[in-house]
TORPA-572881 format. One record per residue (C-alpha): residue number from 0; residue in one letter; x, y, z. Coordinates in Angstrom, 2 decimals. Example, Ala and Ser with C-alpha at 12.3 -4.5 7.8 and 13.67 -1.06 7.14 Angstrom:
REM residues 2
<node i="0" aa="A" xx="12.30" yy="-4.50" zz="7.80"/>
<node i="1" aa="S" xx="13.67" yy="-1.06" zz="7.14"/>
END
This chain:
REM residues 167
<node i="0" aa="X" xx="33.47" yy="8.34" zz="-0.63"/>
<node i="1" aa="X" xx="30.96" yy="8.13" zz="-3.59"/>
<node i="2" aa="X" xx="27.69" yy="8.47" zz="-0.36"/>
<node i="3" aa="X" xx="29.38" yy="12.04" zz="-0.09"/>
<node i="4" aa="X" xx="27.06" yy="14.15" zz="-2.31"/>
<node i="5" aa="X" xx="29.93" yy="16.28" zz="-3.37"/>
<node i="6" aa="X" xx="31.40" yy="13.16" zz="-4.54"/>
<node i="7" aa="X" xx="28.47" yy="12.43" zz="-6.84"/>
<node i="8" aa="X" xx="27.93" yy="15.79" zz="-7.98"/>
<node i="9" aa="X" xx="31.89" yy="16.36" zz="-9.23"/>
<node i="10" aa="X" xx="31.38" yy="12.69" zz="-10.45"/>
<node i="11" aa="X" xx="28.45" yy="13.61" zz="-12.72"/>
<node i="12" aa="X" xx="30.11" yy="16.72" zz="-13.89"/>
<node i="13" aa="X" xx="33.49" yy="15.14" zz="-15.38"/>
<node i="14" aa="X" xx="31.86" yy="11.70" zz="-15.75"/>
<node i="15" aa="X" xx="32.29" yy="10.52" zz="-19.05"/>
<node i="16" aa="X" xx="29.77" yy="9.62" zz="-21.28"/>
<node i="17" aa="X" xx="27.90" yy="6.23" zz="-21.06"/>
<node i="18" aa="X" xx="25.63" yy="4.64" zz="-23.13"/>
<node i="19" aa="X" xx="23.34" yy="1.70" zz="-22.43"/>
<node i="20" aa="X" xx="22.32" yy="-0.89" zz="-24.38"/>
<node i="21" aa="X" xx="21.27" yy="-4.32" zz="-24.75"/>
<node i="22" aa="X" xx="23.99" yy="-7.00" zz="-24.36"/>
<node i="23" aa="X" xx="25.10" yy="-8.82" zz="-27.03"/>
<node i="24" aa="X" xx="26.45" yy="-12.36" zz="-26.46"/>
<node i="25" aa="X" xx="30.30" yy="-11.03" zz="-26.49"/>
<node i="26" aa="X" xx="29.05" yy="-8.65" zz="-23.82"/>
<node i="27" aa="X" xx="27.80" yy="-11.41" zz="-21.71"/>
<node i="28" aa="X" xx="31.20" yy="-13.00" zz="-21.51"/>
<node i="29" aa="X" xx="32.87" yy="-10.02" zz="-20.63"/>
<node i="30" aa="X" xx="29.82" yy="-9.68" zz="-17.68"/>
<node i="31" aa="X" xx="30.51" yy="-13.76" zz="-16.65"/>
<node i="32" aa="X" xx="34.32" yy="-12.96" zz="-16.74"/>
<node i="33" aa="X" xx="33.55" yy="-10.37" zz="-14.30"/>
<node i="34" aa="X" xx="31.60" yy="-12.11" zz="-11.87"/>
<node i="35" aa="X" xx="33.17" yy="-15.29" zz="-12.38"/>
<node i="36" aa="X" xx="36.80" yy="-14.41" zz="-13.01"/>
<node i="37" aa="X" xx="38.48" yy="-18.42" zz="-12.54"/>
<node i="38" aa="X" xx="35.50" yy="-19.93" zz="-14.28"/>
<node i="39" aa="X" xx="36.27" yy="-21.80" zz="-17.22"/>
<node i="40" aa="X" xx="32.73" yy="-22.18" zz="-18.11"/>
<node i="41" aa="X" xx="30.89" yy="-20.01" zz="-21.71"/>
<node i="42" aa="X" xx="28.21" yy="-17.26" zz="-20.14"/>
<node i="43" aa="X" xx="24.68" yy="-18.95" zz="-19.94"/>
<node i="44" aa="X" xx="21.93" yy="-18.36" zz="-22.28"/>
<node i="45" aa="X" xx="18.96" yy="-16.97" zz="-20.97"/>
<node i="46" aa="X" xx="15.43" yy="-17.66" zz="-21.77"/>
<node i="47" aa="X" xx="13.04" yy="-15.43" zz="-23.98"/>
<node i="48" aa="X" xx="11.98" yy="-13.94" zz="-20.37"/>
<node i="49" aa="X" xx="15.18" yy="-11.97" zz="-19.52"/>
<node i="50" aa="X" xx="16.60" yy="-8.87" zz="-21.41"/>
<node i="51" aa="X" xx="20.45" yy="-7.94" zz="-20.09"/>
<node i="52" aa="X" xx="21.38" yy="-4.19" zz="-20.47"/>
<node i="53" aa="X" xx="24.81" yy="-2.55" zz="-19.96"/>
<node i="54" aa="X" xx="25.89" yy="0.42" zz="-19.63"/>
<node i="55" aa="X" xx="29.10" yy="1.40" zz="-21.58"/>
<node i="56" aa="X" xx="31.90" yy="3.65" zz="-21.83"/>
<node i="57" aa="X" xx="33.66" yy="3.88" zz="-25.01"/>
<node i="58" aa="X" xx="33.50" yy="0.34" zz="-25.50"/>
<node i="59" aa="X" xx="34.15" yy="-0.75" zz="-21.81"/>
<node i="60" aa="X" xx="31.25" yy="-2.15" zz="-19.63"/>
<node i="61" aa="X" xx="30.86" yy="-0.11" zz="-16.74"/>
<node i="62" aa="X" xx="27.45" yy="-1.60" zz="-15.49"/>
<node i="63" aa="X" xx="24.86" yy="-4.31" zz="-15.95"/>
<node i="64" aa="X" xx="20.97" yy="-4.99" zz="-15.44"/>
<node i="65" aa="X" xx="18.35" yy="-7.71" zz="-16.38"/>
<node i="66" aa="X" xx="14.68" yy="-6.95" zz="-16.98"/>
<node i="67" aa="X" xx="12.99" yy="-10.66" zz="-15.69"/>
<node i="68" aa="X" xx="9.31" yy="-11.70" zz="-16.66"/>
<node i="69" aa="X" xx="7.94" yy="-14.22" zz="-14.72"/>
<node i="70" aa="X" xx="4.83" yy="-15.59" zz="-15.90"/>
<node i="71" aa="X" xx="1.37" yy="-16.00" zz="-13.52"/>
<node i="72" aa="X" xx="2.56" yy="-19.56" zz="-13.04"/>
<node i="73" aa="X" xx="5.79" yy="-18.36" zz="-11.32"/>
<node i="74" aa="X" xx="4.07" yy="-16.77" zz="-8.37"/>
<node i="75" aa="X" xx="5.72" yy="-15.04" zz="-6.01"/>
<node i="76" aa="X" xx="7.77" yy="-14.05" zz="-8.88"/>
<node i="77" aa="X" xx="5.33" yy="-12.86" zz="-11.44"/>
<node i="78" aa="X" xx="5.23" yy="-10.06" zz="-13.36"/>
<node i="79" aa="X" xx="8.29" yy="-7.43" zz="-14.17"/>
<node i="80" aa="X" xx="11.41" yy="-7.14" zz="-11.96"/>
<node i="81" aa="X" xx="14.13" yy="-5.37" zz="-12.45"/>
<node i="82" aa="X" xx="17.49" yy="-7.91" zz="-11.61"/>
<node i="83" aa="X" xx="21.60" yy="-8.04" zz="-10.81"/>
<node i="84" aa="X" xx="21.83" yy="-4.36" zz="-11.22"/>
<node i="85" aa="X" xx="25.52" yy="-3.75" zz="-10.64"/>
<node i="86" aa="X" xx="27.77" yy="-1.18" zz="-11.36"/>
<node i="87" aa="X" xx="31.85" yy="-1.38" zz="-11.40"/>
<node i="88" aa="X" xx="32.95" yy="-0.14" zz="-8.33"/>
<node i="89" aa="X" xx="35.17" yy="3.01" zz="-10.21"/>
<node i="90" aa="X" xx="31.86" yy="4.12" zz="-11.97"/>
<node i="91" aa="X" xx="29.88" yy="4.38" zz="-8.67"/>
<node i="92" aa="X" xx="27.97" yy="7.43" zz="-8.09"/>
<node i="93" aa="X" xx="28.27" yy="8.31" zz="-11.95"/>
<node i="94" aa="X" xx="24.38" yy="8.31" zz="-12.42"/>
<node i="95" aa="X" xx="25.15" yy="4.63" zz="-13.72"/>
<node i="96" aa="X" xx="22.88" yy="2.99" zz="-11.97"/>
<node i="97" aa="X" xx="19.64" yy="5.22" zz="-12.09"/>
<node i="98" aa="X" xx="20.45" yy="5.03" zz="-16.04"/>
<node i="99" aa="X" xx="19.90" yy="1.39" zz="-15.95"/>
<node i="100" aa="X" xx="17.30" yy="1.38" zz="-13.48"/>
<node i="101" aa="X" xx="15.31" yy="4.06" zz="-15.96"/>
<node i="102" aa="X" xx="16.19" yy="1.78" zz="-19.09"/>
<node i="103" aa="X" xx="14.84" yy="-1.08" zz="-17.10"/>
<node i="104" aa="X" xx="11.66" yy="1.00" zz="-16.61"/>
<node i="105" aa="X" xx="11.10" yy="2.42" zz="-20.15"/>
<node i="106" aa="X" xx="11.33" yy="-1.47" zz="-21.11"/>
<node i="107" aa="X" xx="8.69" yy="-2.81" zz="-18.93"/>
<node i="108" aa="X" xx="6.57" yy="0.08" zz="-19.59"/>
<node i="109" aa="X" xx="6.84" yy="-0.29" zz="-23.38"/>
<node i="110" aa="X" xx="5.50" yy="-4.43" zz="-22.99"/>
<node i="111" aa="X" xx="2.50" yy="-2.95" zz="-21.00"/>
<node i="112" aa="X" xx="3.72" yy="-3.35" zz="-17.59"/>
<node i="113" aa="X" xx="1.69" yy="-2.53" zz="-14.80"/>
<node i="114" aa="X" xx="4.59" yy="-2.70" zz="-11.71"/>
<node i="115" aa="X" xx="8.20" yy="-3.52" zz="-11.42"/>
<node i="116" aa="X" xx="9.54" yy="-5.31" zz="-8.33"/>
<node i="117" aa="X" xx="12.92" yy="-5.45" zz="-7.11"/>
<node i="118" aa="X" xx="14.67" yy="-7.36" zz="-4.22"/>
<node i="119" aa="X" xx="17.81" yy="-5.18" zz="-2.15"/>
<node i="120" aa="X" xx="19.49" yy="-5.35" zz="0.50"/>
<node i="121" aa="X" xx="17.86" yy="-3.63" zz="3.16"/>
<node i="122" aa="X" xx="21.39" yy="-2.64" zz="4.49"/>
<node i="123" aa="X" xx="22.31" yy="-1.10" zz="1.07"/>
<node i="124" aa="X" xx="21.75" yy="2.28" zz="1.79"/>
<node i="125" aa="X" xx="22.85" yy="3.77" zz="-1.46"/>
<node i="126" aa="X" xx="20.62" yy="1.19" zz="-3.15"/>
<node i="127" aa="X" xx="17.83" yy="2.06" zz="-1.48"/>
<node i="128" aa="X" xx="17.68" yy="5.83" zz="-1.71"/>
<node i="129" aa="X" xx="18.21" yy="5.26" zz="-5.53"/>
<node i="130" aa="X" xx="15.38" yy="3.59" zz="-5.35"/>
<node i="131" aa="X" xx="13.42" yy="5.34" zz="-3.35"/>
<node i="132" aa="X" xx="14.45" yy="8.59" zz="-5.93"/>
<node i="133" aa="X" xx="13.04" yy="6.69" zz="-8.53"/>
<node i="134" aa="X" xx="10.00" yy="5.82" zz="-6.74"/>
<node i="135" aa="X" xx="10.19" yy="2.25" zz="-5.52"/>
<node i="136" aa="X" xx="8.46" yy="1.66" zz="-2.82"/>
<node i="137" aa="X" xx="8.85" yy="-1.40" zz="0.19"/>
<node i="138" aa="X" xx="5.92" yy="-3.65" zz="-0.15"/>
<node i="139" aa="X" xx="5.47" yy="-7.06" zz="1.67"/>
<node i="140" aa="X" xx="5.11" yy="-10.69" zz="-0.87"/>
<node i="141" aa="X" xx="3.84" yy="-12.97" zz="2.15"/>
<node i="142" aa="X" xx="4.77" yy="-16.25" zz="-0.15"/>
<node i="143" aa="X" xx="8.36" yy="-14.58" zz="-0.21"/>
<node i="144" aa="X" xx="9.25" yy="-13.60" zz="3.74"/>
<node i="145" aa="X" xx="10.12" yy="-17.02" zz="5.07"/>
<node i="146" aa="X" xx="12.17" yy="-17.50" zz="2.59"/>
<node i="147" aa="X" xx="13.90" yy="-13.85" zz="2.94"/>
<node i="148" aa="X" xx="13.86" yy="-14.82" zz="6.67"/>
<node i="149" aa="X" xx="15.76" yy="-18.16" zz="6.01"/>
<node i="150" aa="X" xx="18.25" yy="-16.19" zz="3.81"/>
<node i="151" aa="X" xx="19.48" yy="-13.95" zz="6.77"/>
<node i="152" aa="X" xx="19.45" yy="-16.78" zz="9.06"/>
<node i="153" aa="X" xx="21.79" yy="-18.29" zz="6.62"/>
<node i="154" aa="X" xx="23.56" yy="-15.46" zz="5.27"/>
<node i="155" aa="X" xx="23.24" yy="-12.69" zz="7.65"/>
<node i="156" aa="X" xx="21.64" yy="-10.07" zz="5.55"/>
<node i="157" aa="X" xx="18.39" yy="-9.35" zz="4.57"/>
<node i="158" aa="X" xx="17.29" yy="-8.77" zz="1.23"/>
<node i="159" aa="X" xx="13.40" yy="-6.54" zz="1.19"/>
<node i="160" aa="X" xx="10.83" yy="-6.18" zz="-1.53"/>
<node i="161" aa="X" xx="10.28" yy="-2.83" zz="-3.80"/>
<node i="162" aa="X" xx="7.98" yy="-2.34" zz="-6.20"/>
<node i="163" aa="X" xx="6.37" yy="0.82" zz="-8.18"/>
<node i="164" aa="X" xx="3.89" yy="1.25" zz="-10.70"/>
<node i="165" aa="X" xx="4.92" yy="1.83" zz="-14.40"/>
<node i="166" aa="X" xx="2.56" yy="4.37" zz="-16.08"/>
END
């Protein structure tokens, strides 16, 4: 229901208000409670490299992101990309997820960015016109498309390369 655009409009109009915002440590639990609902195990720590957003409503998380910077020495992976974005399935078609995205882009632009990359689904359709919206663009990493290959041989889906340039 929420690819109907008369979904997302009415769904924009009485959505609540959100607010995004870094995660604190309490929020990460919540988001590793989510994922991982019969693990016993705290939420990781991540490195220096990785900022997590959510997005919030009243003081329930209704979506997450991570900005990841990989250093030259990380190649394929270097640079900016925007990671995990995921919104609750209830808060779909909200304008969630384009909030984050945005966030994710304001961030890397502020540290001097010159791109952001992202990896989707190429059978995500919502995904990708979201992303496409907000100017992402498919671009081929060479280093990355046996491995992407391997991953649908394995998996059966696909995941592509976006990227677009942060002013």
């Amino acid at each position: 229901m929420q690819s109907f655009g008369f979904y997302r409009q009415a769904a924009r109009w009485v959505c609540p208000r959100f607010v995004i915002r870094e995660a604190a440590q309490a929020d990460m639990a919540l988001i590793e409670a989510h994922f991982n609902p019969n693990s016993d195990s705290p939420p990781h720590l991540l490195g220096p490299g990785v900022t997590n957003f959510v997005a919030c409503r009243k003081k329930k998380i209704t979506g997450f992101v991570q900005l990841v910077r990989h250093g030259k020495t990380d190649s394929p992976y270097s640079g900016f990309w925007l990671f995990s974005l995921h919104v609750w399935p209830l808060y779909r078609g909200m304008g969630i997820g384009e909030a984050l995205s945005r966030r994710i882009m304001e961030r890397a632009r502020a540290e001097n960015a010159r791109e952001l990359s992202l990896l989707v689904y190429e059978d995500n359709q919502a995904a990708l016109r979201m992303y496409t919206k907000l100017e992402f663009a498919r671009i081929i990493i060479p280093e990355l498309e046996k491995m992407l290959e391997d991953e649908k041989a394995s998996s059966g889906r696909r995941r592509i390369v976006m990227c677009r340039k942060i002013y």
